[in-house]
C-alpha positions as CSV (number, residue, x, y, z in Angstrom):
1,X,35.5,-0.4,64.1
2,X,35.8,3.5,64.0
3,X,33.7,4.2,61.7
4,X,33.1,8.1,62.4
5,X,31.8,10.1,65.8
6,X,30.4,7.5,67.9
7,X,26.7,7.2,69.5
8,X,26.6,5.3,72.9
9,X,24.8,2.5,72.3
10,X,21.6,3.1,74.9
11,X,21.5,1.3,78.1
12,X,25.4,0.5,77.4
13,X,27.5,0.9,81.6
14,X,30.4,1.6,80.1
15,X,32.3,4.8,81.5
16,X,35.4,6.4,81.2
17,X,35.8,7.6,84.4
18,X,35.2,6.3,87.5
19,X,32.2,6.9,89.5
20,X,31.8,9.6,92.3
21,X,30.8,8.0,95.8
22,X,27.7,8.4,97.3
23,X,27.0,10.0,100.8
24,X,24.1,9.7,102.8
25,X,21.4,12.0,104.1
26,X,21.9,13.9,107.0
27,X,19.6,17.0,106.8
28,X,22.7,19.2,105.5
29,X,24.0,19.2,109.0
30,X,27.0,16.6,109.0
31,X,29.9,18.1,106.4
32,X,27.3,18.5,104.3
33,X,28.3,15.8,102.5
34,X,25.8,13.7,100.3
35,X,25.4,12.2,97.3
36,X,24.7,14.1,93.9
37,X,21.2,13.7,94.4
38,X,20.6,14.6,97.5
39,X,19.3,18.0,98.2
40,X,21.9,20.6,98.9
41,X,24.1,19.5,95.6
42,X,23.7,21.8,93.3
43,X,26.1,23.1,91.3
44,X,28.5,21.1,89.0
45,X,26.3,18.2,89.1
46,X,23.2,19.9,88.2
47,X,24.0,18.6,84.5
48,X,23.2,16.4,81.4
49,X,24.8,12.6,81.5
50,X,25.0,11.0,78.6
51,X,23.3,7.5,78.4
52,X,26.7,5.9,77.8
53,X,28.0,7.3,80.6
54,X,25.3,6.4,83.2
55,X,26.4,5.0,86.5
56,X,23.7,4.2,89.3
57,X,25.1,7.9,91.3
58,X,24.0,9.6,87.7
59,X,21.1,8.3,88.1
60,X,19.8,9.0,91.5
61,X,21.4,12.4,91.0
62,X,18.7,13.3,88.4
63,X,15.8,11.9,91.3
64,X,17.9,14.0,93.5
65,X,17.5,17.1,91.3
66,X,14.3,16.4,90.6
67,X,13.4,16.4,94.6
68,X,15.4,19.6,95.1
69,X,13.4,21.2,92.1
70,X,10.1,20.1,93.2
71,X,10.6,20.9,96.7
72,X,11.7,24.9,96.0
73,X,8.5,24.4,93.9
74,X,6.5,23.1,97.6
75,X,4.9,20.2,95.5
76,X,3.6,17.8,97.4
77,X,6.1,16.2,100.2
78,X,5.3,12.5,99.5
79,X,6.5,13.4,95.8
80,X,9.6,14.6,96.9
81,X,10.5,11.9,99.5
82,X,9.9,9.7,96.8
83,X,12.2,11.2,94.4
84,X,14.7,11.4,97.3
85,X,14.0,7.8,98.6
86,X,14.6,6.6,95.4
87,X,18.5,8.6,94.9
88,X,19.3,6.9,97.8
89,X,18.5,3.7,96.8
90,X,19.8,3.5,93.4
91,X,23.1,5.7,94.2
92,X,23.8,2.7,97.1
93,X,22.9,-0.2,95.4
94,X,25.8,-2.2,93.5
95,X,24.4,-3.5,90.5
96,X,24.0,-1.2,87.7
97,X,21.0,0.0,86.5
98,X,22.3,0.6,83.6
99,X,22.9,-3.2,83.0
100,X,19.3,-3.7,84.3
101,X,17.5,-1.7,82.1
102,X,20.0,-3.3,79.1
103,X,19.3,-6.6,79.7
104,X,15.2,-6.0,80.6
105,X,15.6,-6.2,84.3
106,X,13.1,-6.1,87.1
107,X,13.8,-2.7,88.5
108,X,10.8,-2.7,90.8
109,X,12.7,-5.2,93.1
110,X,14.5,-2.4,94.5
111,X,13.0,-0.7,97.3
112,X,10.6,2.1,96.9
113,X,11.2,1.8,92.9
114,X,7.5,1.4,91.6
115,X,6.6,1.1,88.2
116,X,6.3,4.7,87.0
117,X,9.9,5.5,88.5
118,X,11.0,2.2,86.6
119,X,9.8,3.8,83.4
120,X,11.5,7.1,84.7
121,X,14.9,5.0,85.1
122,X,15.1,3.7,81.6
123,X,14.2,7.0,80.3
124,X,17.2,8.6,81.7
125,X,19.5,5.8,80.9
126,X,18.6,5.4,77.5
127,X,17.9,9.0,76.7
128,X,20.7,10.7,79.3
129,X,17.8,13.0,79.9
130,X,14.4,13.2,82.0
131,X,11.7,15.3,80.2
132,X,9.9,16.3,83.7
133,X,13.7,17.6,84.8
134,X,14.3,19.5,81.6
135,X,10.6,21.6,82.4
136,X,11.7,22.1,86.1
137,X,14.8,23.5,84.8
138,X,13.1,26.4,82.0
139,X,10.6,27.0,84.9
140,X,13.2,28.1,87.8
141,X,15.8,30.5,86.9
142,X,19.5,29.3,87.5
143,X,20.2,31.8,90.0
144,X,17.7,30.3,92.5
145,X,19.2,26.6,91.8
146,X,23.2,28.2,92.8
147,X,21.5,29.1,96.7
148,X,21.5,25.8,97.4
149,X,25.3,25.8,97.3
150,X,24.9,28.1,100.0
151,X,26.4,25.9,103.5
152,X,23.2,25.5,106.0
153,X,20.7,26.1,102.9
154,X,18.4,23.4,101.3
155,X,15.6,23.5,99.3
156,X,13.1,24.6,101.8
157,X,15.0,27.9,102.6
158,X,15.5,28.6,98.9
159,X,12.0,28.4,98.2
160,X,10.9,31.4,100.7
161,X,13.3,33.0,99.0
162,X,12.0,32.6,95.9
163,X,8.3,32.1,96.2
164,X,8.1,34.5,99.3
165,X,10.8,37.3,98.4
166,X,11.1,36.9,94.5
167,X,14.6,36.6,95.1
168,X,16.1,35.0,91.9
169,X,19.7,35.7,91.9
170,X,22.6,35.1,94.9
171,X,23.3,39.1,94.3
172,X,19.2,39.4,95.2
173,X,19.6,36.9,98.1
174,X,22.7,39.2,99.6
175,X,21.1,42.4,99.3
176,X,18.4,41.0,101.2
177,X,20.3,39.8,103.7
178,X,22.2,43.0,103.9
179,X,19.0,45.3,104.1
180,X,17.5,42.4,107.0
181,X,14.7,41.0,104.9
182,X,15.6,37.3,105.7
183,X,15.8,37.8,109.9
184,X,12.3,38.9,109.6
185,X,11.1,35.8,107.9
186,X,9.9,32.8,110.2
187,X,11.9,30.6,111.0
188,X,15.1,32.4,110.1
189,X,16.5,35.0,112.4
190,X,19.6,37.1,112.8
191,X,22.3,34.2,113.1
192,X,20.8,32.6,110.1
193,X,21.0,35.3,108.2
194,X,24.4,36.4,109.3
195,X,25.6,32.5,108.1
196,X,24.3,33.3,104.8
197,X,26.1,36.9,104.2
198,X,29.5,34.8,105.5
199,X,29.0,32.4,102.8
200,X,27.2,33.6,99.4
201,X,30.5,35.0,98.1
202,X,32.2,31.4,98.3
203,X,29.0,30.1,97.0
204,X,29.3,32.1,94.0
205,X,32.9,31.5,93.5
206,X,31.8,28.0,93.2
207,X,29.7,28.7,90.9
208,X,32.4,29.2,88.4
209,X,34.4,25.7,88.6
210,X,33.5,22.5,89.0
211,X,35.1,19.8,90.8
212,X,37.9,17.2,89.4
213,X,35.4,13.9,89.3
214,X,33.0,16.3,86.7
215,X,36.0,17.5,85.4
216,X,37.3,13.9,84.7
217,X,33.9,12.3,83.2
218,X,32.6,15.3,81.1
219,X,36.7,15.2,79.2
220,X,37.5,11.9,79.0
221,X,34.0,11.4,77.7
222,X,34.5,13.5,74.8
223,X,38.1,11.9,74.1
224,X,37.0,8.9,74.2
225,X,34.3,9.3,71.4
226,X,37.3,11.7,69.5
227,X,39.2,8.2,69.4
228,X,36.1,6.3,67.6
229,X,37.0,8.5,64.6
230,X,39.3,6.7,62.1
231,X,40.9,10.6,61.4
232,X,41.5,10.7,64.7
233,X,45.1,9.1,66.0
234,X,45.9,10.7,69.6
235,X,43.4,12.6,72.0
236,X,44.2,13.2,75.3
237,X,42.6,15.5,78.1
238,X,44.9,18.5,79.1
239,X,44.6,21.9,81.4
240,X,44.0,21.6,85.2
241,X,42.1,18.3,84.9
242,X,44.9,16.6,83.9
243,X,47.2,18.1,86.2
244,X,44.5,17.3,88.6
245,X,43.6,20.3,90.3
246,X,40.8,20.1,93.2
247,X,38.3,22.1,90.3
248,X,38.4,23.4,86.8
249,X,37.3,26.8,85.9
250,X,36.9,24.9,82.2
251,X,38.2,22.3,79.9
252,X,41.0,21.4,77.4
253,X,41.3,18.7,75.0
254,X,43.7,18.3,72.3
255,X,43.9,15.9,69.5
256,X,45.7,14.5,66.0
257,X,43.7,14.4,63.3
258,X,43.8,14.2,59.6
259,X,40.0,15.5,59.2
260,X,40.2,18.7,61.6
261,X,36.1,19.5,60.7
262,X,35.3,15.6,61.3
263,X,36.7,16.4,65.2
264,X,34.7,19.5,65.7
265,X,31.9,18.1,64.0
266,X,32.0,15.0,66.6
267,X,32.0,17.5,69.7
268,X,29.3,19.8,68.1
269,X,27.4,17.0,68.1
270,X,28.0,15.3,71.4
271,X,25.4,14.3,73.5
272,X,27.6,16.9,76.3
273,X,27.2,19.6,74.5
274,X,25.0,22.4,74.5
275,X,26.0,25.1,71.5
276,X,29.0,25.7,70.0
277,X,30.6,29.6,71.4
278,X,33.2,29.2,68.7
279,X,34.6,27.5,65.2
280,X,38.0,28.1,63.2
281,X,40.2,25.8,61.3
282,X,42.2,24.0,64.4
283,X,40.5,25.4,67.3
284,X,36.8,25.3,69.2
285,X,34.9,26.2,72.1
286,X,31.6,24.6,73.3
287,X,30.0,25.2,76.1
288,X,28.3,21.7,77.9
289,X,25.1,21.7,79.2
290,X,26.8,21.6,82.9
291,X,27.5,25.3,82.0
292,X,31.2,24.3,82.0
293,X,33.0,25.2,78.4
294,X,35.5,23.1,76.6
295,X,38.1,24.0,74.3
296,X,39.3,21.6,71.4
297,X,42.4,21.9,69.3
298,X,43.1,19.9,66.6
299,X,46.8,20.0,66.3
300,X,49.6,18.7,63.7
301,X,51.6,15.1,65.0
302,X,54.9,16.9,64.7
303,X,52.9,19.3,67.7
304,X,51.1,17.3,70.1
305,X,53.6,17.0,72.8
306,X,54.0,20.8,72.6
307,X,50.5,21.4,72.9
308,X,50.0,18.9,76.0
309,X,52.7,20.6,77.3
310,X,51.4,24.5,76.7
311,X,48.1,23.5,77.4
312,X,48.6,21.6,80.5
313,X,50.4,24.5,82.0
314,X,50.6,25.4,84.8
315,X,51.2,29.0,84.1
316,X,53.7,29.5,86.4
317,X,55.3,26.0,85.0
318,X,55.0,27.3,81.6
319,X,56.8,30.7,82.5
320,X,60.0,28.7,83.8
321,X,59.6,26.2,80.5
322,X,59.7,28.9,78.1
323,X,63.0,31.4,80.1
324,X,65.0,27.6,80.0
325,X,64.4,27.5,76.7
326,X,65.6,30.9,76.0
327,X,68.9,30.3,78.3
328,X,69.6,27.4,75.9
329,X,68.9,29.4,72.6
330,X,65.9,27.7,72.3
331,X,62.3,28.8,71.9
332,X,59.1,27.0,72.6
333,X,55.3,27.3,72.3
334,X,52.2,25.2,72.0
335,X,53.7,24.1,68.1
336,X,57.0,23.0,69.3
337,X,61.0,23.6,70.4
338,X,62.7,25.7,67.8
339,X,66.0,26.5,67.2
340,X,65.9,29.4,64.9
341,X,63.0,28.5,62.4
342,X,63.9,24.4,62.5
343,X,61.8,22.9,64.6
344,X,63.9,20.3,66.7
345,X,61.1,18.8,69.0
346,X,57.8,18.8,69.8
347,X,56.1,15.6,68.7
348,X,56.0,14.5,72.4
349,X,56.3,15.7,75.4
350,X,59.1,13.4,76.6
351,X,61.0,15.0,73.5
352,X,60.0,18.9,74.5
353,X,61.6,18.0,77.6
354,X,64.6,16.4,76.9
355,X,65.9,19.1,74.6
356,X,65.6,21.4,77.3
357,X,67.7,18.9,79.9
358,X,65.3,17.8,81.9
359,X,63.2,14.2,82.3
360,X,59.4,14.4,81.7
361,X,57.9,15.8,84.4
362,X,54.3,14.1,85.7
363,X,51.2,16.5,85.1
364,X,50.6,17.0,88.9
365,X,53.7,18.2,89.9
366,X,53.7,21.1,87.1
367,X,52.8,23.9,89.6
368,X,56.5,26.0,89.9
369,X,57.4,24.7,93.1
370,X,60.0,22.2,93.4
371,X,59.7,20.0,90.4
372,X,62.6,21.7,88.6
373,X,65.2,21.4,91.1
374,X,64.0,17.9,91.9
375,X,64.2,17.5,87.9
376,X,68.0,18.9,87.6
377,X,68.8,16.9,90.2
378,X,67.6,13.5,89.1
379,X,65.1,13.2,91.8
380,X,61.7,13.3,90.6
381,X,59.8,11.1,92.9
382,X,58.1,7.8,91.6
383,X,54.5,9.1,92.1
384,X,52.1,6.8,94.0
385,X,50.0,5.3,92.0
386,X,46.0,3.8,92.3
387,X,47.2,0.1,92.2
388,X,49.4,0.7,95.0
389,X,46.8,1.1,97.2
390,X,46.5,-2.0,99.3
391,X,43.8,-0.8,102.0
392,X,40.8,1.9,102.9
393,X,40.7,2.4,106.4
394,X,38.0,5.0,106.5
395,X,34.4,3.8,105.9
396,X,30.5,3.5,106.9
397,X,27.3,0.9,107.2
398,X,24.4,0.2,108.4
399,X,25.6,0.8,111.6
400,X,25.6,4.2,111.1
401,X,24.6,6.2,108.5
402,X,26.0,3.7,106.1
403,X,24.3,2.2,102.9
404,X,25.3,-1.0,103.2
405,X,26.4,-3.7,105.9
406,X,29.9,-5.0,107.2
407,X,29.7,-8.0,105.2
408,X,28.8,-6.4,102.2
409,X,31.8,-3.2,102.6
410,X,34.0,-6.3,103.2
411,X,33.3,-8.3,100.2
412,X,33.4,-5.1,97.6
413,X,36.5,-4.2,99.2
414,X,38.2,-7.4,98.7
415,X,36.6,-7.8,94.8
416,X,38.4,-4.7,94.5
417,X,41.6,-6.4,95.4
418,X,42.0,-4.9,98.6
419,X,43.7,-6.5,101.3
420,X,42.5,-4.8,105.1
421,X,39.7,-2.6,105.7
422,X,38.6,-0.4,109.1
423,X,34.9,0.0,110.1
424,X,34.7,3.8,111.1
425,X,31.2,4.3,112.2
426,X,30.9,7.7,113.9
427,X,30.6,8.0,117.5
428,X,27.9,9.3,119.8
429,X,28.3,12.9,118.8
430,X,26.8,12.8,115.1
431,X,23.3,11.5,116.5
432,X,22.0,12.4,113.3
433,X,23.6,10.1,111.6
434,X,22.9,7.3,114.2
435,X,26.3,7.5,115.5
436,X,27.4,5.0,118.6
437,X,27.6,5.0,122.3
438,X,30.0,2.9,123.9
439,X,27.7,0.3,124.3
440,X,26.1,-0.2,120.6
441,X,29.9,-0.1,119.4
442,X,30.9,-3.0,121.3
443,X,28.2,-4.9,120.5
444,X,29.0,-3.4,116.5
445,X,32.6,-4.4,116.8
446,X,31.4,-8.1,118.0
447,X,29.8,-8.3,114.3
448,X,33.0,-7.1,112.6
449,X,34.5,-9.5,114.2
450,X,31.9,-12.6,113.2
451,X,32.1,-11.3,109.4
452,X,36.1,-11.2,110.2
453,X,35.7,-15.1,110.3
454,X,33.3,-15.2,107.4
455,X,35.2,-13.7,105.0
456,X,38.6,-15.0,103.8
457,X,41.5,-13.2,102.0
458,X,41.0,-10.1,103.6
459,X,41.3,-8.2,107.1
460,X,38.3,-6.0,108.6
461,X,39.4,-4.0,111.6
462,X,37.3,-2.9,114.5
463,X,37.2,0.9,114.1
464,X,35.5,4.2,114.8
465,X,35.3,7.9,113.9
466,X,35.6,9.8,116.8
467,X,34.7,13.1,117.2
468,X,36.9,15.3,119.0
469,X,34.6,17.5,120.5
470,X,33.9,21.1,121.2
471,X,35.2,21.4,124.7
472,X,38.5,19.2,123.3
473,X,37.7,16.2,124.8
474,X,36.8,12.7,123.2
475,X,33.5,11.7,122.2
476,X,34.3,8.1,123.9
477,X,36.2,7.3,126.9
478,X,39.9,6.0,126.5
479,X,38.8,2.4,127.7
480,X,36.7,2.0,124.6
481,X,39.0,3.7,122.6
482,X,41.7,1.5,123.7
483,X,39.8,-1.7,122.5
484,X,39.8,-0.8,118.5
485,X,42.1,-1.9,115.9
486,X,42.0,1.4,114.3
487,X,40.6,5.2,115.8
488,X,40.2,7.8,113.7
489,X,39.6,11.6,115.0
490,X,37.8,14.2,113.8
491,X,36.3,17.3,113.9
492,X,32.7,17.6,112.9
493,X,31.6,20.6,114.9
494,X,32.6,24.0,116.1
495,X,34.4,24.1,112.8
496,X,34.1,28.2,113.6
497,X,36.2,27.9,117.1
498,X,39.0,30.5,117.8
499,X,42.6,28.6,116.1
500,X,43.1,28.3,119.7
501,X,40.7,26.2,120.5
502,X,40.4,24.5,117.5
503,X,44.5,23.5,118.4
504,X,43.7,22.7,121.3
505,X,41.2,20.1,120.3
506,X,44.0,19.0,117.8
507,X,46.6,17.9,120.3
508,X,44.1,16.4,122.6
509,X,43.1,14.0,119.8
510,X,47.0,13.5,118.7
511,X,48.4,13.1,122.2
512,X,45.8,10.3,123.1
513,X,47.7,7.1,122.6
514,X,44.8,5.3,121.2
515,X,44.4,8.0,117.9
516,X,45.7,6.5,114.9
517,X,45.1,9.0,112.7
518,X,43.3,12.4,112.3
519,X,40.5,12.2,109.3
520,X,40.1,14.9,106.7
521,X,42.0,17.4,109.6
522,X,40.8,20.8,108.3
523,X,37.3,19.8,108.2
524,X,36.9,22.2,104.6
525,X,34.6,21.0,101.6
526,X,36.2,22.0,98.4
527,X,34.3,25.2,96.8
528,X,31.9,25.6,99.6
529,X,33.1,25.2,103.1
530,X,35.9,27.1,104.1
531,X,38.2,24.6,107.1
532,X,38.9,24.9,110.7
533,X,41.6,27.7,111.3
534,X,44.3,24.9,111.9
535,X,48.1,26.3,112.7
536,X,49.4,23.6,110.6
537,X,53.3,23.6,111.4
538,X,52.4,23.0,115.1
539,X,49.4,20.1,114.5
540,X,52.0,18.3,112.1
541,X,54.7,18.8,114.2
542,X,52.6,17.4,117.3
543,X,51.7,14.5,114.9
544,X,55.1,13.8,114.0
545,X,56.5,13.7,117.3
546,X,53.3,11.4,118.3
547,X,53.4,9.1,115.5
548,X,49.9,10.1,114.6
549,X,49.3,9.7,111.1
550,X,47.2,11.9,108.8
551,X,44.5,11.1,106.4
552,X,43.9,12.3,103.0
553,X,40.1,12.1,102.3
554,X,39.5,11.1,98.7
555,X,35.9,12.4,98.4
556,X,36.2,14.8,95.5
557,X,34.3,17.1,97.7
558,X,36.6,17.1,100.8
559,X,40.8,16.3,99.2
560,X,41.6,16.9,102.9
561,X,44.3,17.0,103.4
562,X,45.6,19.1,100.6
563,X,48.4,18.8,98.5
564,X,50.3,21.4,99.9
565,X,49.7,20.1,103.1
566,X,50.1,16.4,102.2
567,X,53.7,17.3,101.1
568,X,54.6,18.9,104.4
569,X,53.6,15.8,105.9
570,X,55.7,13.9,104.0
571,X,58.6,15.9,105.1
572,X,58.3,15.5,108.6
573,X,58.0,11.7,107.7
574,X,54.2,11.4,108.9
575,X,52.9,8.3,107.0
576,X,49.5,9.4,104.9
577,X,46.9,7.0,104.9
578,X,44.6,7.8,101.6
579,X,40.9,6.4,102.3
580,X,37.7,7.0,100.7
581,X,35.2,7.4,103.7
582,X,33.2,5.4,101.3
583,X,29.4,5.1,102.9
584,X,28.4,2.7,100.2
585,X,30.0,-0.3,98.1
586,X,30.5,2.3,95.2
587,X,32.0,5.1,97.7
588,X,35.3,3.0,97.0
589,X,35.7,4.7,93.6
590,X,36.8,8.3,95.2
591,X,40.1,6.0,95.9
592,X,41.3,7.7,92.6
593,X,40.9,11.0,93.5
594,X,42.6,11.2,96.9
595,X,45.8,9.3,94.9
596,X,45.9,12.1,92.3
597,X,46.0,14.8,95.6
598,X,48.9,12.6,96.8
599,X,50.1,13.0,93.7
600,X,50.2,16.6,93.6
601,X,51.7,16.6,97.1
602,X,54.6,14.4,95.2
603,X,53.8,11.2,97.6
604,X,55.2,8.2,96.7
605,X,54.9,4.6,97.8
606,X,56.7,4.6,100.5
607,X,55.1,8.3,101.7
608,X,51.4,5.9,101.6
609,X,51.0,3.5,104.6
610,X,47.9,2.5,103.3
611,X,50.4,0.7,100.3
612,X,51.6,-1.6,102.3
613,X,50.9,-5.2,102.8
614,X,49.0,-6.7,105.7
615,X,51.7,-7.8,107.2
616,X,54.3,-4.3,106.8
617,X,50.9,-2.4,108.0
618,X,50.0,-4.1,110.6
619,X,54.1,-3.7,112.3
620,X,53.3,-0.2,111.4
621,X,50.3,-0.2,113.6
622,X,51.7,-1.6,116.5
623,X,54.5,0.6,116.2
């Protein structure tokens, strides 16, 4: 029953949105990928969850906070291992915590989970808070917290910086570089300091948006609590979240309400928020305590498709929108479609449209770039959509650097309803991340094939990551290669190569007739690490005339490939395989960002070869 602004019940695992995968540790040095908790992930997860919202990757990303804090701090090492050992552990383990604590579980049967970090976990998930956490965060300024965004910098770097230089601010840590205070400490030097002047700038870029899986929780959060109220009839998320955009500079929300105040009121009071910047009759701003600010606008019923049109934007969208309406004799704004001063739409979008001769046009595509033409001519594409997807063939265990075994990938994957999965362990090359020789991934690919005849109802194919190494050769010889089911190539290294070389490497991996597909090509991690310098035209080319196909990693932090390259794909009729590089049995839930980036690239069904059956894929692979 709505009965007013609703209060998550505590220890409730209910979320909105879905959960952001987990990643495992790797000292900072492979992609730089881990999970929210480990160190080096600062930034738009350094934030307040609120208990209704806690998943197990929520949690360990407070332990992992909590680590990275302690460590810039230089408390005691066993402390922070601890802290980290523990993010691990809850962020890979399948079974929510949340529930646990809910239902009076034994949370010291998890590894390395002792009583006092028991005590610590139902404090967070009842609470959405951790009192120690809060302290950490008055006692080291902001500024020193954003260096860890920095590529190549963890905890340990950032505290010389701050406990040995004073440096409290990224503008502090560049001068210092500039004027050569950090080569002269030990255990920097000259390239390390030349990697951090080449890098700050995008790490304080960052700073200022936050990626779409934040994006997603923190507004569809809030409208989901808007609907609780029995004033409140539609809410919906809108800006470049719901268009899906890689990140959000900040956040929109509209809503329908017959008690405006009762709406604010609700968001002032969320468990999100951390003051209210603004208040007037229809419209205001909060900021959360992410740092991220929202807007709300409480808008008429006769308005609301308007306003999710306005506000959705895109700006350049908006700008063709409003010159078609003018052709027509029309004019339109965020209240409605007016013909002179009667209002003749605006209620919903479809109707905003329609009076200006064109068919609703999806969120994603609403960027100025082809929608309209495809629009006047009747051929908007039938987006792909998250229940399409039929397979993942990108994914880590044990075997690797992976949370959890074959078996247990195989079994989440199929209670997901999926229908094939590939192994991808790495190869030799990323040691530190226990990658295989040709040996160890025989004897690996043996196992796949035991649990292969285990498990029923779905197929697990004998895979592998393979680097494609500096010198543009593989990391495994061509008779191993030739044995998988499924070979994915990458780059991992030398990310900083001449375009030359880094093509050359390309078309080595794509010309191999074993390669399957290339994995997140550019190599880029959205906000932070710039990608290889890839002439794209002649890498998809080379893939199209190879039959190589191309991979769009669904990691909220990678989206590689993008959009606008996901498209051109598409029209040189390279099948895109969408996969979630999941390390653990929760990395699976990315799946839902790298479908809204096929989205944006207008990909539909038929564009996805990860969509179709067993049976049509496996044709396709033989092909």
């Amino acid at each position: 029953m709505k009965n007013g602004c609703h209060i998550p019940p505590q220890g409730s695992p209910t979320a909105p949105a879905p959960r952001a995968a987990d990643y495992s540790f790797s000292n900072g040095l492979l992609e730089s990928l881990h999970a929210p908790a480990t160190h080096g992930s600062a930034g738009s997860h350094w934030e307040h969850f609120s208990a209704k919202q806690m998943k197990n990757d929520q949690i360990g990303a407070v332990f992992g906070q909590l680590a990275d804090l302690l460590e810039i701090q230089e408390a005691n090492p066993f402390r922070v291992r601890a802290y980290r050992n523990a993010s691990r552990t809850i962020s890979s383990t399948a079974e929510s915590f949340a529930t646990l604590v809910a239902e009076g579980g034994d949370l010291t049967a998890f590894k390395g989970i002792g009583k006092d970090l028991a005590k610590q976990i139902e404090q967070i998930v009842t609470t959405g808070d951790h009192e120690q956490l809060a302290e950490l965060k008055e006692e080291i300024p902001p500024g020193v917290v954003s260096m860890l965004r920095i590529p190549g910098v963890g905890p340990k770097k950032v505290a010389t910086f701050f406990n040995t230089l004073g440096l409290t601010t990224l503008d502090e840590l560049k001068a210092a570089a500039e004027a050569g205070e950090l080569a002269a400490l030990k255990g920097f030097g000259k390239k390390t300091e030349q990697g951090i002047l080449d890098n700050i700038d995008q790490a304080a870029a960052a700073a200022e948006r936050i990626s779409i899986a934040d994006a997603r929780q923190a507004a569809e959060a809030v409208v989901e609590d808007l609907l609780q109220l029995d004033s409140v009839t539609q809410a919906a998320v809108a800006g470049s979240c719901r268009r899906r955009r890689e990140t959000c500079g900040d956040l929109d929300v509209l809503a329908t309400s017959s008690d405006a105040d009762a709406a604010m009121d609700c968001l002032a009071q969320h468990s999100l928020v951390q003051e209210v910047l603004q208040r007037g009759s229809t419209k205001q701003r909060v900021r959360l305590k992410s740092g991220v600010e929202m807007d709300l606008r409480v808008v008429p019923d006769e308005s609301y498709g308007a306003a999710m049109q306005y506000f959705t934007g895109s700006k350049e969208h908006n700008v063709v929108v409003r010159q078609r309406a003018k052709d027509l004799g029309l004019k339109v704004n965020e209240y409605g479609v007016f013909r002179g001063e009667e209002q003749i739409a605006g209620a919903t979008e479809e109707d905003v449209y329609e009076v200006l001769e064109l068919p609703w046009i999806p969120p994603e595509l609403r960027e100025n770039r082809l929608e309209f033409s495809l629009a006047e001519a009747g051929d908007l594409p039938a987006l792909v959509e998250l229940k399409d997807i039929k397979g993942d063939l990108h994914m880590h265990t044990t075997a690797s650097d992976g949370a959890a075994t074959i078996l247990e990938m195989a079994e989440a994957a199929k209670a997901r309803g999926l229908k094939y999965i590939a192994i991808t362990d790495h190869s030799k090359r990323v040691s530190m991340a226990n990658g295989l020789d040709a040996e160890r991934l025989r004897v690996h690919w043996e196992e796949i094939r035991e649990v292969r005849e285990q498990i029923k109802g779905i197929e697990v194919l004998c895979g592998i990551e393979c680097d494609i190494l500096e010198d543009a050769t593989m990391d495994l010889p061509d008779d191993v290669l030739e044995e998988a089911d499924w070979v994915v190539a990458v780059l991992h290294y030398g990310l900083q190569q001449p375009r030359e070389q880094i093509m050359k490497r390309l078309l080595t991996a794509i010309k191999n007739p074993h390669v399957n597909i290339i994995g997140h090509p550019t190599g880029r991690m959205v906000g932070k690490r710039e990608g290889a310098d890839i002439d794209m035209t002649e890498m998809l080319k080379a893939a199209a005339d190879y039959g190589v196909m191309m991979e769009i990693n669904a990691h909220y932090k990678r989206l590689d490939l993008d959009d606008i390259h996901a498209a051109a794909a598409k029209d040189l009729g390279i099948p895109i395989v969408i996969s979630t590089d999941a390390h653990s049995v929760n990395g699976y839930d990315v799946l839902t960002y790298g479908v809204d980036q096929a989205r944006r690239a207008g990909l539909t069904k038929a564009d996805v070869a990860n969509t179709k059956t067993w049976a049509q894929f496996r044709k396709l692979l033989n092909k």
